[in-house]
N, C-alpha and C positions, 0 to 999 in steps of 0.2 A: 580369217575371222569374219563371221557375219554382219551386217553393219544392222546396227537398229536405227529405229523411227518412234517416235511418239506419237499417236495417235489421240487427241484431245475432244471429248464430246462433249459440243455444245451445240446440240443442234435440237435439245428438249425446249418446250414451251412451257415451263416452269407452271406447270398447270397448276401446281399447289401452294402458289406463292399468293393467293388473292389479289393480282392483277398486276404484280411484282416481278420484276426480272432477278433472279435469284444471281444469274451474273456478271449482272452490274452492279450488285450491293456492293457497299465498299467493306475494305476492313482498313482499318485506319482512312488513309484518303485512295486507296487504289481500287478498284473497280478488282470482284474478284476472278471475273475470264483474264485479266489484264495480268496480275499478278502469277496464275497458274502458268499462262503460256509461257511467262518471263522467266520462269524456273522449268519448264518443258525443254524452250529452245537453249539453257544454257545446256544441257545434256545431251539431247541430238536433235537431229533434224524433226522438224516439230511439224503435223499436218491438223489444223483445227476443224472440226466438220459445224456448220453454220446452216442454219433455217435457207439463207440464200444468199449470195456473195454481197447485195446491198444491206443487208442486213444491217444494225447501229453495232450489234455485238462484234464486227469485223474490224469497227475503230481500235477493238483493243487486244490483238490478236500480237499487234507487234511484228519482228521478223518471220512469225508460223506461217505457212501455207492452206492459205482458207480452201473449204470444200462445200460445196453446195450440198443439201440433202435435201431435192422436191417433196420425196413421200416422210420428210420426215414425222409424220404425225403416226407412223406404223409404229415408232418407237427406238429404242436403241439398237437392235438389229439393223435399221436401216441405214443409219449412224456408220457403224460398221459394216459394212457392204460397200459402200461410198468411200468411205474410209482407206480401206485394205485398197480396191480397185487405181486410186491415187498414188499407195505407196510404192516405190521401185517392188517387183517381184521378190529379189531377190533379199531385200530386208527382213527381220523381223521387229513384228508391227508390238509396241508396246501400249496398251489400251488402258485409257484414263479417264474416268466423268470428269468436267470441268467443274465440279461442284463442291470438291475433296478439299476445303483450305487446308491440312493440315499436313498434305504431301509436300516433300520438300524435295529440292534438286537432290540434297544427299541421297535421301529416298528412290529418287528415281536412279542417279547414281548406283548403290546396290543392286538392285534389281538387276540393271545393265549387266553389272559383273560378274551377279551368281550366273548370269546366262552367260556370257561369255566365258568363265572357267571351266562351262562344263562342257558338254557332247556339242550344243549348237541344237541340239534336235529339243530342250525340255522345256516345256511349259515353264513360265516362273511367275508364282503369285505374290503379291502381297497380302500379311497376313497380320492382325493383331500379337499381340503381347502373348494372347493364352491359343494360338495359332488356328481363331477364326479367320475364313476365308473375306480375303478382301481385295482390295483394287491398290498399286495396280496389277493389269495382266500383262507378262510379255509371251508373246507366242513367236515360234519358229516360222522361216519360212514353207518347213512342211506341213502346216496347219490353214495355212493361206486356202487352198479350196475351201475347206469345211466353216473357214470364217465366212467367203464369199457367199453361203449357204443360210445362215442364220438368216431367224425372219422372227418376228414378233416383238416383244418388248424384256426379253428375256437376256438380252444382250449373247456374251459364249458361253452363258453357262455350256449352253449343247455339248460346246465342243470342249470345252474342260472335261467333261463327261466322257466325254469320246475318246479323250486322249490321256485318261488318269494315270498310264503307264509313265505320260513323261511330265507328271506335275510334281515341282518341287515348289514346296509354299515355305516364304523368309519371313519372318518377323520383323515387322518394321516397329519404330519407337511407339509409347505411348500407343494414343487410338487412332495413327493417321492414316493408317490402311482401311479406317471403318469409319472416319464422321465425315458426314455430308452432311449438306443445309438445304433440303427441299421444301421449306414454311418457316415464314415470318415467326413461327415459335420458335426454331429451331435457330433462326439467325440470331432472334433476341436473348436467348441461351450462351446460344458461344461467343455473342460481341460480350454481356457482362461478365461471362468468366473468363474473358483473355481481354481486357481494356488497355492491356499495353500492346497488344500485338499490332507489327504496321503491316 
């Protein structure tokens, strides 16, 4: 059985946040890097990628394994490049924006399983309800060069592309495979329609 890894990206400068760290907003009282990692690392071995090991974001990473990204202002490619290079070879690397509240361990759970019942060789997406493509990604250990490759801000799309033969996309609940909070709009959105969520 191949083993997996999470791989957690927080290594963006929340450039859209108006001078706001998008991952340290809270939801309820937790910090929300703090929160994802804790539901990453109950699943598997969790690697966070971070602006730089002193970073404040590294206070809330928990038991994950922080990862430096210098060039991270190239964008998410770089993210992952860093990334992947940290993980054992031999894993495949399950890839996550840290910005997803509404991913859940069970979520990541899944994922883990459709890849593990199947070949070991297939892409597994997460996807909305009406099976829009969404996050997260697990990819095989035989997609590892072509990850190590990505550059821009484009994250794998490339190599989802490249490897369409072995993409099976799940349905995750609701919209948690697609909402992210990149603006102070968007956070003040999802805090008042979940005001009970911790």
């Amino acid at each position: 059985m191949t083993p997996v890894a999470i791989l957690l990206l927080a290594a963006g400068a929340s450039s859209r946040m108006k001078g706001r760290d998008k991952l340290t907003e809270k939801i309820g009282e937790t910090p929300l890097l703090e929160r994802q990692a804790e539901r990453a690392t109950k699943v598997a071995p969790t690697w966070v990628t971070l602006p730089s090991l002193d970073h404040p974001r590294a206070a809330l990473i928990g038991s994950a394994k922080p990862v430096a990204v210098p060039d991270a202002a190239e964008g998410m490619s770089a993210s992952i490049r860093a990334g992947v290079l940290a993980i054992p070879e031999d894993h495949a690397v399950m890839i996550l924006p840290a910005d997803m509240p509404d991913i859940t361990s069970d979520d990541l759970h899944l994922i883990a399983a459709m890849f593990q019942s199947g070949s070991g060789e297939q892409i597994v997406q997460g996807a909305g309800a009406d099976m829009t493509p969404g996050h997260p990604v697990l990819f095989p250990p035989a997609c590892r060069g072509d990850l190590l490759k990505c550059t821009g801000d484009t994250g794998a799309r490339t190599v989802i592309a490249a490897h369409a033969h072995r993409l099976l996309r799940v349905s995750l609940p609701d919209n948690h495979a697609l909402t992210d909070l990149d603006t102070p709009e968007a956070w003040a959105a999802y805090l008042a329609n979940r005001p009970a969520q911790s």
